[in-house]
BAGU-38620 format. One record per residue (C-alpha): residue in one letter; residue number from 0; x, y, z. Coordinates in steps of 0.5 Angstrom, whole numbers. Example, Ala and Ser with C-alpha at 12.3 -4.5 7.8 and 13.67 -1.06 7.14 Angstrom:
2
 res   n     X     Y     Z
   A   0    25    -9    16
   S   1    27    -2    14
REM end
This chain:
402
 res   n     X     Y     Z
   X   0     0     0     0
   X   1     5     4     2
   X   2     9     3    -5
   X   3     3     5    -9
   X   4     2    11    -5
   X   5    10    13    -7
   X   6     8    12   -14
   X   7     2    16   -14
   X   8     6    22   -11
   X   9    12    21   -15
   X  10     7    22   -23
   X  11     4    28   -19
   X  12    11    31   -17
   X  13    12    30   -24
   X  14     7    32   -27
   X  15     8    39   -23
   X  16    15    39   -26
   X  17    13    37   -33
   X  18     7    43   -33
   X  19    11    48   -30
   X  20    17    47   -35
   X  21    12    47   -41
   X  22     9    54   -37
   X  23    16    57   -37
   X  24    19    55   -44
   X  25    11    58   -47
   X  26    14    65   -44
   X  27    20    64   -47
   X  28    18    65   -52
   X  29    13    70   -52
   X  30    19    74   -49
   X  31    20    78   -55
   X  32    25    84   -55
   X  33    24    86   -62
   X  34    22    92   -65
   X  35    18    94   -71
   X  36    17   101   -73
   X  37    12   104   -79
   X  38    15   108   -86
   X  39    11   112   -90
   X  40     5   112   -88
   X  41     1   118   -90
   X  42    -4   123   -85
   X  43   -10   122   -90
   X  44   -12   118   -96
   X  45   -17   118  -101
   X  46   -23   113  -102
   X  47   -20   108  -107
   X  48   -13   108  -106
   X  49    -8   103  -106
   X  50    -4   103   -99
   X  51     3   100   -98
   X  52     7   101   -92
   X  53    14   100   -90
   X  54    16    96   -84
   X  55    23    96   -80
   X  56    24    92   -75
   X  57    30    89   -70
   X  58    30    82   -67
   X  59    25    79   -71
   X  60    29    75   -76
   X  61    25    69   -77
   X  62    18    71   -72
   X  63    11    71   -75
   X  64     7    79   -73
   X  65     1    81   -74
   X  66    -1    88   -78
   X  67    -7    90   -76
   X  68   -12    94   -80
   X  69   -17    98   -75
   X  70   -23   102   -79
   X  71   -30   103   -80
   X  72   -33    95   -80
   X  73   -28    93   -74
   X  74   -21    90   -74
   X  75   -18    86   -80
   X  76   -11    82   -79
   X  77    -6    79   -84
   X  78     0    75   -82
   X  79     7    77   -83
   X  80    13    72   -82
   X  81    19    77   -82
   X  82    25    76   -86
   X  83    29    82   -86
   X  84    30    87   -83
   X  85    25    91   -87
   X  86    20    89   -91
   X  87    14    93   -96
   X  88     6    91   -94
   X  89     1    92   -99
   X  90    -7    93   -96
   X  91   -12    90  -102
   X  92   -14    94  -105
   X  93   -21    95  -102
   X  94   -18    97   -95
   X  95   -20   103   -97
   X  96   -26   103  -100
   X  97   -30   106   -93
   X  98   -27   114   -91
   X  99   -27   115   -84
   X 100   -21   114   -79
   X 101   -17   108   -79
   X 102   -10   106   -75
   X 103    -6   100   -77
   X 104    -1    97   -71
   X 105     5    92   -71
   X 106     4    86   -66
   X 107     9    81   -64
   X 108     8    77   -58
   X 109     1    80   -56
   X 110     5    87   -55
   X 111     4    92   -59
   X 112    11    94   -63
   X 113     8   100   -67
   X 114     2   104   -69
   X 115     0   110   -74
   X 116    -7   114   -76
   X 117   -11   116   -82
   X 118   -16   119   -84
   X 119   -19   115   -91
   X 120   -24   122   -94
   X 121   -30   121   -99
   X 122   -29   122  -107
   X 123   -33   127  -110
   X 124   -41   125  -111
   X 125   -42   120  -116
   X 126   -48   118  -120
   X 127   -56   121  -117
   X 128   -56   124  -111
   X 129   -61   121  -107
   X 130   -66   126  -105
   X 131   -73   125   -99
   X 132   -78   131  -101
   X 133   -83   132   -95
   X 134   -90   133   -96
   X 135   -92   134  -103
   X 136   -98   139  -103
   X 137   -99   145   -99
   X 138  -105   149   -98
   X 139  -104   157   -98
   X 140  -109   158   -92
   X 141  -105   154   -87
   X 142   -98   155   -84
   X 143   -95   149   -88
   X 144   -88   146   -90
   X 145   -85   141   -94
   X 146   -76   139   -93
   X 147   -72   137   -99
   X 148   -67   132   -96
   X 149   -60   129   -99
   X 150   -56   124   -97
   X 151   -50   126  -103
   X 152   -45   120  -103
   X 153   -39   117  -107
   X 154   -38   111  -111
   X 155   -37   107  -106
   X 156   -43   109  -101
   X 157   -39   114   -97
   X 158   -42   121   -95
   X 159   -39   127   -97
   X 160   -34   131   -92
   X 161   -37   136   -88
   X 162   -33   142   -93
   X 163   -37   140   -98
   X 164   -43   143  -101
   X 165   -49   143  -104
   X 166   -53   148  -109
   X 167   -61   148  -109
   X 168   -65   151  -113
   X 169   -72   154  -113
   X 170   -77   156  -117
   X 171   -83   159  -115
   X 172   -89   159  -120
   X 173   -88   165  -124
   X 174   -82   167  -120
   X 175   -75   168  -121
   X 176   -70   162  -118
   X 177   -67   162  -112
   X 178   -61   159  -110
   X 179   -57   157  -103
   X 180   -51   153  -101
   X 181   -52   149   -96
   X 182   -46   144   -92
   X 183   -47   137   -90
   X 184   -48   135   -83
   X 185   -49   129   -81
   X 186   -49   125   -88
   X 187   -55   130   -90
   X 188   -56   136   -92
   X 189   -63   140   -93
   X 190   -67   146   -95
   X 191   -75   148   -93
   X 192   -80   149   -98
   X 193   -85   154   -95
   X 194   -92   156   -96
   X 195   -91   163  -100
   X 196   -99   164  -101
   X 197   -98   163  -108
   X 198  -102   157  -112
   X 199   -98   153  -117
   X 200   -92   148  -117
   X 201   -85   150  -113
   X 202   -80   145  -117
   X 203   -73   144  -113
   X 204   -67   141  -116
   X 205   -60   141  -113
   X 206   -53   139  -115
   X 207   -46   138  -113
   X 208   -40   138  -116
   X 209   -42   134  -123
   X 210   -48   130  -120
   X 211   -55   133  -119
   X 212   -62   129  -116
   X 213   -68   128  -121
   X 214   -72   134  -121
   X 215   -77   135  -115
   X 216   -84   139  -114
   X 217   -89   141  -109
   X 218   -95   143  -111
   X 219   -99   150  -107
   X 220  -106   149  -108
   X 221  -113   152  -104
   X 222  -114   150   -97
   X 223  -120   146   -95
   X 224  -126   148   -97
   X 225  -130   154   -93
   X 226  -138   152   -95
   X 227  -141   147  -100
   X 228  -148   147  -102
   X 229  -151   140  -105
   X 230  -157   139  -111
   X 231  -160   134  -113
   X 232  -159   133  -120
   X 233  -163   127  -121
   X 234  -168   123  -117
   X 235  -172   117  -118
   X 236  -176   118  -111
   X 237  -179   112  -110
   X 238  -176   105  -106
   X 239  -172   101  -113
   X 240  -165    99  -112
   X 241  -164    99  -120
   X 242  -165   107  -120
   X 243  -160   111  -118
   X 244  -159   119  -114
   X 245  -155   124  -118
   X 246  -152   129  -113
   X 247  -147   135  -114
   X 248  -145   141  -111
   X 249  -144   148  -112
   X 250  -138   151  -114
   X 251  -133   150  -107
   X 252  -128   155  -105
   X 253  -123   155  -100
   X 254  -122   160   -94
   X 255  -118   165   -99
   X 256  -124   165  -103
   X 257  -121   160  -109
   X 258  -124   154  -113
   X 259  -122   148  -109
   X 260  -116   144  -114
   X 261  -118   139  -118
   X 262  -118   132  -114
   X 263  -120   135  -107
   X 264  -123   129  -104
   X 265  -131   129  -102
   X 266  -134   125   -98
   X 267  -142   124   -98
   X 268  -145   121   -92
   X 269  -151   118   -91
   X 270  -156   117   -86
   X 271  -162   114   -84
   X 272  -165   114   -77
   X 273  -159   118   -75
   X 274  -154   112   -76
   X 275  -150   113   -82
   X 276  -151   107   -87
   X 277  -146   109   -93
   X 278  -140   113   -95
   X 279  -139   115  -102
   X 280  -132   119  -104
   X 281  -132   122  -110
   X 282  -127   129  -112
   X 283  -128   135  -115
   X 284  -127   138  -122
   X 285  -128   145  -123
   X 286  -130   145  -116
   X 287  -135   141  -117
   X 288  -135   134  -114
   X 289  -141   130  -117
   X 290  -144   122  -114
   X 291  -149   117  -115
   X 292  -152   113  -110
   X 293  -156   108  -110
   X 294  -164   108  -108
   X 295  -166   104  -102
   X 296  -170    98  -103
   X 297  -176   100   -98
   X 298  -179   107   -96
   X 299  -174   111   -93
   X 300  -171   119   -90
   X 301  -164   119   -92
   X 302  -160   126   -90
   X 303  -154   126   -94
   X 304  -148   131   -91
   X 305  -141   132   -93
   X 306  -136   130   -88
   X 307  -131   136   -87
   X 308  -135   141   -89
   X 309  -134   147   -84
   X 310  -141   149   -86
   X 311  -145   143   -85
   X 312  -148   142   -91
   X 313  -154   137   -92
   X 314  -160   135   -96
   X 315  -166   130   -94
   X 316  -169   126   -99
   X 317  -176   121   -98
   X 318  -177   116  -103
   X 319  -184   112  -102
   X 320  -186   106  -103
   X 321  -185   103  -111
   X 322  -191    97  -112
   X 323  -198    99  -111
   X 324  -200    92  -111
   X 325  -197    85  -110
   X 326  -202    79  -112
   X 327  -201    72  -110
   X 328  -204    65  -112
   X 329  -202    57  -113
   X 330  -202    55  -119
   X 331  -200    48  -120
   X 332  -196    46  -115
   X 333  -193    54  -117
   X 334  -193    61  -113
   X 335  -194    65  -118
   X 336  -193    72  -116
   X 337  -196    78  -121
   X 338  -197    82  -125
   X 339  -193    87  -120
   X 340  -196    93  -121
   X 341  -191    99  -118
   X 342  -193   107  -117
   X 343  -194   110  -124
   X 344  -199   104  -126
   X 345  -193   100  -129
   X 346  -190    93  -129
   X 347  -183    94  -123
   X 348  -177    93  -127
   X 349  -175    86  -130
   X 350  -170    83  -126
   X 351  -173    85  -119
   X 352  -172    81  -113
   X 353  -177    77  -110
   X 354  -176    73  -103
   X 355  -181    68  -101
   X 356  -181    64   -94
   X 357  -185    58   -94
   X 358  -187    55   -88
   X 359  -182    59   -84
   X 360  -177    55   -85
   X 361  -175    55   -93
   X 362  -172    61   -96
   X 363  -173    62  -105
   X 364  -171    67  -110
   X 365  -173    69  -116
   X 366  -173    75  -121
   X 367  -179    79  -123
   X 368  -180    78  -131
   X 369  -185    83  -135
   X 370  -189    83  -128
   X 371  -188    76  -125
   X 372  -184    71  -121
   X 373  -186    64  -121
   X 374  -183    59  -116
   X 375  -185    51  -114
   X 376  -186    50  -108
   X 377  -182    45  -105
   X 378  -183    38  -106
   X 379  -183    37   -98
   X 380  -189    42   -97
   X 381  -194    39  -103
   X 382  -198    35   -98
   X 383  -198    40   -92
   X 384  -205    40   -88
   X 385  -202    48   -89
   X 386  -198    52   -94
   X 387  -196    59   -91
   X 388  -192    63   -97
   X 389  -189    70   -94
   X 390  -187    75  -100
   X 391  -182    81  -100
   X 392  -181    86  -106
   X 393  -178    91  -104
   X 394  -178    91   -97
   X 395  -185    90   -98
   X 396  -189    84   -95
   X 397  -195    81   -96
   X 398  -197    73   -94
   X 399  -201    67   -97
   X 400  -204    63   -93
   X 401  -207    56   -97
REM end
């Protein structure tokens, strides 16, 4: 026992000694008195260019080291085994692609041997600029604005240098243009568009240096409109789906007393028994906005207002019933409903609808055709004690009992 004791004791001692040993010749090898210093590295670069530096080192014969490039995405490492004294090292050529500030360091041994800073600036703008235009419609009697904004960049995406700058131009209906200078500030640059109480296009265009933004406009129109009055066109005034309300409105102004612009958006609103049961958007042309909207199918009051209209304009129409008479009989294991007579001693419409419940529990369709509608009763109802027939045309009933 004491044998195996010794042993154990023995291959822990000498285990300690191996690990010790290994630690040792590790930070033997780490020591490193070399040095290492950076040539011909410049204070700034552009976007694009080639970069290559020139390495003098000492005590590095035969040594692996580390160049690091530090820049906008983070670090980038490339190894290095030292054969001479100096040495030149090319970066890839897309090292430089991003401005911005950059170092590079000389690593040896996880120590640091030399380090130097750049500056990587952005070439001049290429292609479009890329433009933001804020709201493109600005009406006159409100205190609005819109903003043009850029964000000028070169061939490699980078944002221009704050020293650079941008040329607006601005041309006002039946104005002379006007132009400013503006820096770049935060990767953008912008100008305001104001409301200068003037109906017409405002268009903008910009430039720097040999590019320019796709021509932008703000359109100034009349403001909301100030009173509407509604008419009615046409008017079929009697309960029938198939007929329809012509309604139109007097010529709109805006609070300067201008005709609304084309396109101003009308919404017609309408109730019945105070509850709103349709909406209808239409636009004006010439200051009119005109809608057609269909008529109820059993008698009704509607009002019909315009959403938005700071005076509240509103029209009522009544339509009455359309059908003077609804005759019903059985012919033949048929309902035959006819000939339906509506208010002006006419057969209603072809193509009406016609509702039936038999029984009160099965439900038919049919259309009116040269005053009459033909339905077979149901195969389940053709030996019933009674036959009860409800009929609906138009919202109104009458009921069949046989």
């Amino acid at each position: 026992m004491k044998k195996y004791c010794f042993f154990l004791m023995s291959i822990g001692f000498l285990a300690l000694t191996f690990g010790c040993n290994v630690s040792t010749i590790e930070n033997v090898q780490c020591m490193s008195k070399g040095k290492a210093e950076i040539k011909y590295f410049k204070d700034k670069y552009k976007a694009g260019d080639k970069i290559k530096i020139k390495v003098e080192t000492k005590d590095l014969d035969r040594e692996d080291i580390l160049i690091v490039w530090d820049g906008k995405f983070g670090e980038q490492y490339f190894e290095k085994k030292v054969y001479s004294e100096d040495f030149i090292f090319n970066f890839p050529d897309s090292i430089s692609n991003y401005s911005g500030f950059a170092s590079i360091k000389v690593v040896h041994c996880n120590k640091i041997l030399n380090r130097k800073k750049t500056y990587i600036t952005s070439l001049h703008p290429k292609g479009a600029i890329e433009s933001y235009l804020g709201p493109k419609t600005l009406a006159i009697d409100q205190n609005m604005e819109s903003m043009l904004c850029l964000i000028p960049t070169d061939k490699f995406g980078n944002a221009l240098e704050i020293t650079d700058t941008v040329l607006f131009n601005t041309k006002y209906n039946n104005m002379a243009m006007q132009s400013v200078s503006k820096g770049i500030e935060n990767l953008v640059t912008y100008i305001k568009i104001e409301n200068n109480q003037q109906v017409g296009k405002v268009l903008l265009g910009a430039k720097c240096d040999d590019t320019y933004i796709d021509e932008q406009e703000v359109a100034i129109v009349q403001g909301p409109m100030k009173k509407v009055k509604i008419n009615v066109v046409e008017m079929h005034p009697f309960s029938d789906q198939r007929q329809l309300v012509h309604l139109n409105t007097d010529v709109i102004y805006d609070a300067k007393n201008n005709i609304v612009a084309d396109g101003t958006s009308i919404i017609f609103v309408v109730y019945e028994n105070d509850e709103v049961i349709a909406q209808y958007q239409t636009y004006t042309v010439s200051g009119i906005a005109n809608v057609y909207i269909e008529n109820p199918k059993s008698t009704a009051e509607w009002k019909v207002s315009i959403s938005g209209a700071p005076q509240k304009a509103s029209i009522r129409l009544n339509f009455e019933d359309n059908i003077e008479s609804i005759p019903v009989r059985i012919e033949k294991n048929h309902l035959v409903i006819g000939p339906v007579i509506g208010s002006l001693d006419q057969y209603i419409p072809d193509g009406t609808e016609v509702n039936v419940v038999f029984n009160y529990s099965i439900s038919e369709t049919a259309d009116i055709e040269h005053g009459f509608a033909r339905l077979k009763i149901p195969v389940s109802l053709t030996e019933a004690d009674e036959l009860i027939c409800e009929v609906e045309i138009n919202g109104q009933k009458v009921k069949l009992i046989y």
